[in-house]
Structure formats: C-alpha cells, structure tokens
C-alpha positions in Angstrom: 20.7 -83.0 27.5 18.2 -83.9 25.2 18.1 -87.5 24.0 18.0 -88.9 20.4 14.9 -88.9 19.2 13.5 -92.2 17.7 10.3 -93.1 15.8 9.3 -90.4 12.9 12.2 -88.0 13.8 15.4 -88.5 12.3 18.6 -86.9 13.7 22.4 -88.0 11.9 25.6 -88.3 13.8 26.5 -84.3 13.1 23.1 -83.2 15.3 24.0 -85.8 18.4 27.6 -84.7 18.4 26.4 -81.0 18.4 24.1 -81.7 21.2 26.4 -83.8 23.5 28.8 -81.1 22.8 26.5 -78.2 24.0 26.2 -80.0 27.0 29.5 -80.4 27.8 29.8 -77.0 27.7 26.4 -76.3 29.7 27.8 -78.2 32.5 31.4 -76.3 32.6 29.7 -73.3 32.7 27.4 -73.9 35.2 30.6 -74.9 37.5 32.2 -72.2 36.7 30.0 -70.2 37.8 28.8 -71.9 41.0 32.3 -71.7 41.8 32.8 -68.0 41.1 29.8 -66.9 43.0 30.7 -69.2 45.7 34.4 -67.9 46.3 36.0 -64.7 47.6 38.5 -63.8 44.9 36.9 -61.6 42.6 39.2 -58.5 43.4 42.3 -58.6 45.5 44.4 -55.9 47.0 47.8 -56.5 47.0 50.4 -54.3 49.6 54.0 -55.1 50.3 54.0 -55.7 54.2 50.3 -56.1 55.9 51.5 -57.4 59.1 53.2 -54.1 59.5 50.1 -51.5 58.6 48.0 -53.8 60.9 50.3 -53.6 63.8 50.5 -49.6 63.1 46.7 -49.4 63.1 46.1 -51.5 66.3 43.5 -53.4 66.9 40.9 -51.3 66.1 41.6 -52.0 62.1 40.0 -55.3 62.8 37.1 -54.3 65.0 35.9 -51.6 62.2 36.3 -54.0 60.1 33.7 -57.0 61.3 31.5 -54.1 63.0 28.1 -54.2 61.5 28.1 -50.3 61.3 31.1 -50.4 59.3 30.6 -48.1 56.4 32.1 -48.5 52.8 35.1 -46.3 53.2 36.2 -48.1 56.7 36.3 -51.7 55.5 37.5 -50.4 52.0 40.2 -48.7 53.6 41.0 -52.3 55.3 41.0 -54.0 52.8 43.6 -51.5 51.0 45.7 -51.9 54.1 45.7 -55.4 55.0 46.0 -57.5 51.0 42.0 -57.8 51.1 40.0 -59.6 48.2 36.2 -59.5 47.9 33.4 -61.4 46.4 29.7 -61.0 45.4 29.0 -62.6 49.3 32.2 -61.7 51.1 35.2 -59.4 52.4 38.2 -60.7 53.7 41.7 -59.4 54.6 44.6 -60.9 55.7 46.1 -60.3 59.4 48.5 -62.0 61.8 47.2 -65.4 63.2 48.7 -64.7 67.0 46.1 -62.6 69.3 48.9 -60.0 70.0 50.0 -57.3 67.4 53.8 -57.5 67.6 55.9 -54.8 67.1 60.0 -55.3 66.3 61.4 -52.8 68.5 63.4 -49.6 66.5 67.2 -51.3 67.1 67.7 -55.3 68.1 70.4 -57.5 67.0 68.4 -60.0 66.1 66.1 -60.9 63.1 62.1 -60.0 64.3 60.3 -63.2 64.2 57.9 -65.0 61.0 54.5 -63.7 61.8 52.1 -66.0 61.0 49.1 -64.4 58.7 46.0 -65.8 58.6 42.3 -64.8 56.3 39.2 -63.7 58.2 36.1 -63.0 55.6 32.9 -61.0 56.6 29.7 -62.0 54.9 27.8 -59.1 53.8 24.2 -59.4 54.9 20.9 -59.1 52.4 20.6 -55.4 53.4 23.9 -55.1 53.0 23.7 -56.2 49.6 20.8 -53.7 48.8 21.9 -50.9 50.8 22.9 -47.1 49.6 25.9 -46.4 48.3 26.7 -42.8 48.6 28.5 -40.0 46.5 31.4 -39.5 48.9 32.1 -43.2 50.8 31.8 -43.0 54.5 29.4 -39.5 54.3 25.4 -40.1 54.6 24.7 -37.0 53.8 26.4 -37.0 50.5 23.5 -38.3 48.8 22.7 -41.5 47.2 25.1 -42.5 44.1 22.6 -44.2 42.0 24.9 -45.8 39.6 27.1 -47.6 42.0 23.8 -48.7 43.9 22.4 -50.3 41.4 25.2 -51.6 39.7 26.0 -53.6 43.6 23.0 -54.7 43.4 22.3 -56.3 39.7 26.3 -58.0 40.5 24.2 -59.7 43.4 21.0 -60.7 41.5 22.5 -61.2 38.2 24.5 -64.6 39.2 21.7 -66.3 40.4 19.5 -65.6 37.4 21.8 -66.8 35.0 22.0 -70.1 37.1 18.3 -70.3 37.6 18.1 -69.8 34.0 20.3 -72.7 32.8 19.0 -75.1 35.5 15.2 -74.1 34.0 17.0 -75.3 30.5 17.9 -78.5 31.9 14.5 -79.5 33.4 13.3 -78.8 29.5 16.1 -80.9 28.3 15.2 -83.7 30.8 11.2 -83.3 29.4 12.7 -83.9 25.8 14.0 -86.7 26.9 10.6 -88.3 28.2 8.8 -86.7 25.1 11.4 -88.5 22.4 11.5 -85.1 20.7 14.6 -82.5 19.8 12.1 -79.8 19.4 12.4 -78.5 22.6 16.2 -78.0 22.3 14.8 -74.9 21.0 13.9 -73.6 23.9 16.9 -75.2 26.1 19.1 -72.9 23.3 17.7 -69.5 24.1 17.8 -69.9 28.0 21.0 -70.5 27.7 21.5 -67.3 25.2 19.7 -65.2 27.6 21.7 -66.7 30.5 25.2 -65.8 29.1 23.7 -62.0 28.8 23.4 -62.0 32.9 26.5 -63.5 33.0 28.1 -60.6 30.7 25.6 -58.4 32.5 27.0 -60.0 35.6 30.9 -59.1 34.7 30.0 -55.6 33.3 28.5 -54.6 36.4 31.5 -55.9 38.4 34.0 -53.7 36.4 31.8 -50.7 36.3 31.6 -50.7 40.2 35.4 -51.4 40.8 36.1 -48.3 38.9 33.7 -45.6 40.4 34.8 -46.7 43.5 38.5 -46.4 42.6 37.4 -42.8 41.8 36.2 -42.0 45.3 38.4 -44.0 47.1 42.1 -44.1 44.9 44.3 -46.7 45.4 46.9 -46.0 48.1 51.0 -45.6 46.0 52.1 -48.9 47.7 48.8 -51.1 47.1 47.9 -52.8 43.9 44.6 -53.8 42.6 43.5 -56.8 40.2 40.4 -59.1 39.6 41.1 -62.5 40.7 40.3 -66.0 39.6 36.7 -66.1 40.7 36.0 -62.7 38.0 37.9 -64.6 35.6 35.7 -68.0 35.9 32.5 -65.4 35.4 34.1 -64.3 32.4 34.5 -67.9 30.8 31.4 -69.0 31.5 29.6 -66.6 29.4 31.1 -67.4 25.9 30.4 -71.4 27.2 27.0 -70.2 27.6 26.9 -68.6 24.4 28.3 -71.5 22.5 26.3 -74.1 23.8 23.4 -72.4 23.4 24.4 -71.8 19.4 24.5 -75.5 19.0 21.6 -76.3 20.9 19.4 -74.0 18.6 21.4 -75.1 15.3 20.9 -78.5 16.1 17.1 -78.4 16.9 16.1 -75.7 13.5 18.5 -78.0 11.4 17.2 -81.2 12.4 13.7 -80.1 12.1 14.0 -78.3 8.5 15.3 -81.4 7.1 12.9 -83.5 8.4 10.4 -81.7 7.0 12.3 -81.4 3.8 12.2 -85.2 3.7 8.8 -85.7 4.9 7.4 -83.6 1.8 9.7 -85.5 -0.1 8.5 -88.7 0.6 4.9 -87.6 0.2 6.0 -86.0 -3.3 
C-alpha cells in the first residue's frame, strides 16, 4: 500500500481512506484467489449412492482412474460415477475407505453395514495440463478440439498471471513507500485492472470448457453437476480486483491534479 506522502505533496483524509481501502480489498482478493487455485472444488459431481456404482464397477474404476494413461473420457466417467469434484491442479472422487468392495447380498434380514467413504485426488501433471484434447473424449484419432485445448490451458496459466500481476503491484506500492510519492499508485491501479481481466478471463474459460465437455460427454440422468466454492472465490476476486484498482487510480490522478492546481495557484 502506498504510504502518505509528506514534504511538497499533499494528500487529505478522502485520498488515504481510498488508498487503505484499495488495499483491503487487494489483499482479499489475492486470498481468494490463492485459495481457489489451491483447492479441488471448482466443479463437483453429485450422484445419489457412489458406494454402490463403485462396488458394481470393481476395482478397476479406481485403477483407470490414478493410471497415468487414463484418457479424458475414463477419469471423466469416474468422476460422474463416484461424486467427483475437480480443480485447475486436481481430480478427486469419492470411494469407500475399507480395501474390500462390499456388496449386500440380494435378500438378508439385516440392515447392510455404514460404509465408510473416503476422497483420493490425482494431480494432473504439466503435460497433462498442456496436453490434446480431442473431438470425441477417449478417441486419438478424432482429431484435436482446439477450443477446449486451449481454453484447459489459459484456465491453467491464467491464475498465476493474475497473481504474479498483483504481487508486481505490490512491490511498486512498497517503492512508493521508500520514494514518499502517490504517483506510482498509478501504476499499482492498472496491474490490478489488468489482473481482474485474467481473473474474468480465468472464470470464462472455466465455464466455456465445462460446457463443451458436457456436450461430448452428457451428464449421466442420476448425476448432478455444479461449480463449487473454489469457482465461486475466482469469481469474487475479480470485481475486488476491479475495485481496488479504481480507487488506486482515482486516488493517485486526483491527488496529483489538485496538487498541481494548487501549486499554480500559489505561484499565481
């Protein structure tokens, strides 16, 4: 945050309030979005009894599933199966905790027993991240789906540009501090501007890919799809962004134009 300026610039209470203010908001967004990038909930599947499509599928549900060859449509279709969620680094789905796959028998007297479900997440890899996706899910030799390649990997990249972005904006902040000056607020102003676009960019991309891959791969009658907590941090922290960079340019060009204004005056 840039500190009030002394000694030939003059700043009033309205242009320190703005600028502690922008900051305050700088600094929720920014753990916002650490947070969202860092969690796993940015779409979750939702079916009514996972324990019992795992134990239908057998084992080798999970074993497709962590495989490194394991194509989009396999783990997608996991994921349908088994209440998954992903994020920008992760898959997970949700299976039972005890190493055997129980299965009631057809007719018992008594009630089958609790079975304890537990989360396992895969990391997707760099080339993971930049790999091919392809016009059928599952087929190579469909071709390459351009949009949905590139839209997978600008979610990826996007993120980290936005935080690089406002973490550049504080360093300029911290050098306005040392100079005495509120020019460079300026500057602080449109990184964060240009962060909130990769941010929007971020959560554009994010939607656009969920739906063309709905279109290949529909959502099975008995699963339910919605974005989850960690999308709907990304999609705060953009208007923070937006807004603190609004009042850290207002406050800089305001501050400044009046002290010019007065400076001529006083020389008038």
């Amino acid at each position: 945050c840039p500190c009030v300026p002394s000694q030939g610039t003059m700043m009033d209470n309205r242009f320190a309030t703005a600028l502690v203010i922008a900051c305050v908001l700088s600094l929720i967004s920014t753990i916002y979005m650490a947070a969202s990038i860092g969690t796993d909930f940015w779409y979750e599947y939702h079916t009514q009894s996972p324990a019992e499509n795992v134990s239908e599928a057998g084992r080798s549900i999970w074993e497709e599933f962590v495989s490194k060859d394991a194509d989009e449509k396999t783990y997608t279709d996991a994921l349908f199966r088994c209440n998954g969620t992903v994020g920008l680094w992760r898959r997970c789905i949700t299976v039972p905790k005890n190493s055997h796959w129980y299965s009631p028998p057809a007719f018992s007297f008594f009630p089958p027993p609790e079975t304890d479900m537990t989360t396992n997440c895969i990391s997707f890899s760099l080339s993971d991240q930049f790999a091919e996706k392809y016009i059928e899910p599952g087929n190579h030799n469909s071709g390459t789906d351009l949009n949905r390649t590139y839209l997978w990997r600008l979610q990826f990249l996007l993120p980290f540009v936005s935080i690089g972005l406002m973490c550049f904006g504080a360093l300029i902040g911290l050098c306005a501090c040392a100079c005495r000056s509120l020019y460079p607020a300026i500057a602080t102003g449109v990184l964060h501007f240009l962060a909130g676009l990769c941010t929007l960019g971020l959560v554009g991309c994010y939607v656009a890919g969920i739906e063309l891959l709905h279109r290949k791969l529909p959502l099975p009658e008995d699963v339910k799809g919605e974005f989850g907590w960690s999308f709907c941090l990304a999609c705060v922290s953009a208007p923070l962004q937006f807004m603190a960079a609004a009042l850290f340019i207002w406050a800089a060009r305001t501050n400044r134009k009046e002290f010019t204004l007065l400076k001529a005056y006083r020389v008038a």
